[in-house]
Structures are given as C-alpha cells and as structure tokens.
C-alpha positions in Angstrom: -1.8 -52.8 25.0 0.6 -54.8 22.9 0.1 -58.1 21.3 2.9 -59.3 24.0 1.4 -58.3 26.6 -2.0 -59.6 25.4 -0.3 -63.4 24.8 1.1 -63.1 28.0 -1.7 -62.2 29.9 -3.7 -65.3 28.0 -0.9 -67.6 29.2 -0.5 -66.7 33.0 -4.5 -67.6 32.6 -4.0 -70.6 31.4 -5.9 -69.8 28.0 -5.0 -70.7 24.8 -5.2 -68.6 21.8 -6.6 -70.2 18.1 -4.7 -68.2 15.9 -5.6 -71.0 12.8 -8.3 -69.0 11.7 -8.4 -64.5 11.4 -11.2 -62.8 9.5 -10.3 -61.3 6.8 -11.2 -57.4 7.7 -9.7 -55.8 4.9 -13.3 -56.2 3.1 -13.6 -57.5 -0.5 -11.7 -55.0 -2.3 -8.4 -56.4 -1.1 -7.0 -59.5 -2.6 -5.4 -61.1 0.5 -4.5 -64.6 -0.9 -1.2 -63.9 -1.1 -0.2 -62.5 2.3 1.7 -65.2 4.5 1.4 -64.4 8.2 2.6 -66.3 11.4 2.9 -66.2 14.9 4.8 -68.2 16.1 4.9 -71.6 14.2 1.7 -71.1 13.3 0.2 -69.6 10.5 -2.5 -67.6 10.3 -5.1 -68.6 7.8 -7.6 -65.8 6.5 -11.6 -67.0 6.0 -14.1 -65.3 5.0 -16.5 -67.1 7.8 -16.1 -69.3 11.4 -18.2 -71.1 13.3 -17.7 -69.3 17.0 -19.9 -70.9 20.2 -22.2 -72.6 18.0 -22.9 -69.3 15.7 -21.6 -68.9 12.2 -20.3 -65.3 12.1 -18.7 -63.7 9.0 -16.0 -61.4 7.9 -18.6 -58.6 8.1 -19.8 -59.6 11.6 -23.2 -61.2 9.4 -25.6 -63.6 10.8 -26.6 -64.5 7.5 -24.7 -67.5 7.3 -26.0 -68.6 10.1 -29.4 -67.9 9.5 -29.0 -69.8 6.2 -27.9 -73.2 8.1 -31.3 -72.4 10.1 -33.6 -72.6 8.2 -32.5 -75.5 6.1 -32.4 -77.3 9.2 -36.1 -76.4 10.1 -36.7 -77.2 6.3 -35.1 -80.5 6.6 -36.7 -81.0 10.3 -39.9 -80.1 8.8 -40.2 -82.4 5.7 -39.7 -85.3 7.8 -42.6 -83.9 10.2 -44.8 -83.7 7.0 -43.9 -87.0 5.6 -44.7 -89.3 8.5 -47.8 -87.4 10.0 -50.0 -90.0 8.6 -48.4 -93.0 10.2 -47.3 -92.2 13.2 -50.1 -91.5 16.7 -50.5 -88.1 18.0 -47.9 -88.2 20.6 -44.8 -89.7 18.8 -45.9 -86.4 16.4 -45.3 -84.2 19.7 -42.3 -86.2 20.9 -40.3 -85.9 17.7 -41.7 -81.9 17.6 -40.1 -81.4 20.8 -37.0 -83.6 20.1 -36.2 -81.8 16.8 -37.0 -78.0 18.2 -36.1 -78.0 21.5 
C-alpha cells in the first residue's frame, strides 16, 4: 500500500490526517535537525515525544514520560491531601480522595 492510496482511503472516510507532528525513528544516533520534509503544505515537524489519547508516548514507543507526569500528579494530589487532613471532616477527606483519583 502506497502513501496515495493510504491519503486517499483517509479522505473517502472522512478522516483527517495530523501530519504536524512524526516521531523521529531514526533513534539518537541520527542528527535529524536538519531534514525539511512536507506533505503537502504542511511540514512535517520531528519530536522526540506526543501526547496521543491522553498517553504520552515517545520516539521509542516509552511510557516513561507518561509515567513521569503520573506520579507528579499523585505527588501533587497527595500533598494537598496531607496538608488539609487536619482541618477538614472525614467526608470532605473521602470526597476530595475520590474527586482527585477517580
């Protein structure tokens, strides 16, 4: 299958194609800063990470990044938890566990 006939396909489908952003799969001993690519008008833009459905997914196909944004969110989520235990009643406590975790 050819590009053309993939773009086509996508089109007939009425699905659109975000070109702005291609991983850079050459790995990290290529220096690719210096390629221009496009398709189309647009051109293609190479990153090292994107954010796809909510998940952060690398050039290496890694959940590390995403992992990393986890768990300084719980940190975060967690530190305010710990801060206003004191003053706040038992239930608020469980409300704001399941607003912040669920």
């Amino acid at each position: 299958m050819d590009l053309i006939t993939i773009i086509d396909w996508f089109r007939a489908n009425k699905l659109t194609i975000n070109i702005s952003v291609l991983f850079k799969q050459m790995g990290d001993n290529y220096d690719v800063s210096n390629i221009n690519l496009e398709f189309g008008n647009d051109k293609i833009n190479f990153a090292t990470e994107s954010k796809f459905l909510g998940l952060k997914i690398d050039a290496k196909l890694s959940w590390e990044g995403h992992v990393k944004q986890l768990i300084t969110k719980i940190n975060k989520n967690m530190y305010l938890l710990r801060c206003i235990k004191n003053f706040i009643q038992p239930w608020t406590k469980r409300l704001l566990y399941f607003l912040l975790y669920s």
